[in-house]
N, C-alpha and C positions, 0 to 999 in steps of 0.2 A: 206157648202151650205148656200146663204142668204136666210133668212127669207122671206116669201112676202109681198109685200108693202102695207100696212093700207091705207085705205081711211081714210081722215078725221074725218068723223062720226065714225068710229072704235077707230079712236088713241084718240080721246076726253077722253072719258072714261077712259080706258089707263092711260092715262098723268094725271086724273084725282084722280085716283087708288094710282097713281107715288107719287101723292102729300101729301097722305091721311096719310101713315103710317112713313111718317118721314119729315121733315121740307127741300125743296128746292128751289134754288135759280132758279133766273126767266131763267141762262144759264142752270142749269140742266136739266132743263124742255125743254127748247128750242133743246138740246141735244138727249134729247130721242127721242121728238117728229121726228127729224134727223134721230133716230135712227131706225123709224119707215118706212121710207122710204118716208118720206115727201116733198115738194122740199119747196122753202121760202115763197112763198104765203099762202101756206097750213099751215105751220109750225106757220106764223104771225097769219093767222084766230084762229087758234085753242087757239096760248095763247093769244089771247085778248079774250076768250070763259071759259077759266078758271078761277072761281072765286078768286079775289081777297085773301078773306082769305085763301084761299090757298097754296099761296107763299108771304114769306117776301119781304118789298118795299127794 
């Protein structure tokens, strides 16, 4: 069964959380947020919403 699809305001956090406890790159992130059930607009807004220090340039 898939999971159900995050809104944006949901998966922020999330992707946020994603970030916090171990070091990824800006596709991992992009990946989950996919994973989330995101489509590419949603998936773009969110990681330009992710702080910088977050993910490695």
């Amino acid at each position: 069964m898939n999971p159900p699809k995050l809104t944006p305001l949901q998966a922020l956090p999330r992707a946020k959380h994603y970030c916090s406890y171990q070091e990824r790159s800006h596709s991992d992130v992009k990946d989950k947020l996919y994973g989330f059930g995101l489509n590419k607009a949603e998936v773009e807004q969110n990681h330009q919403h992710i702080d910088r220090r977050e993910l490695p340039e």
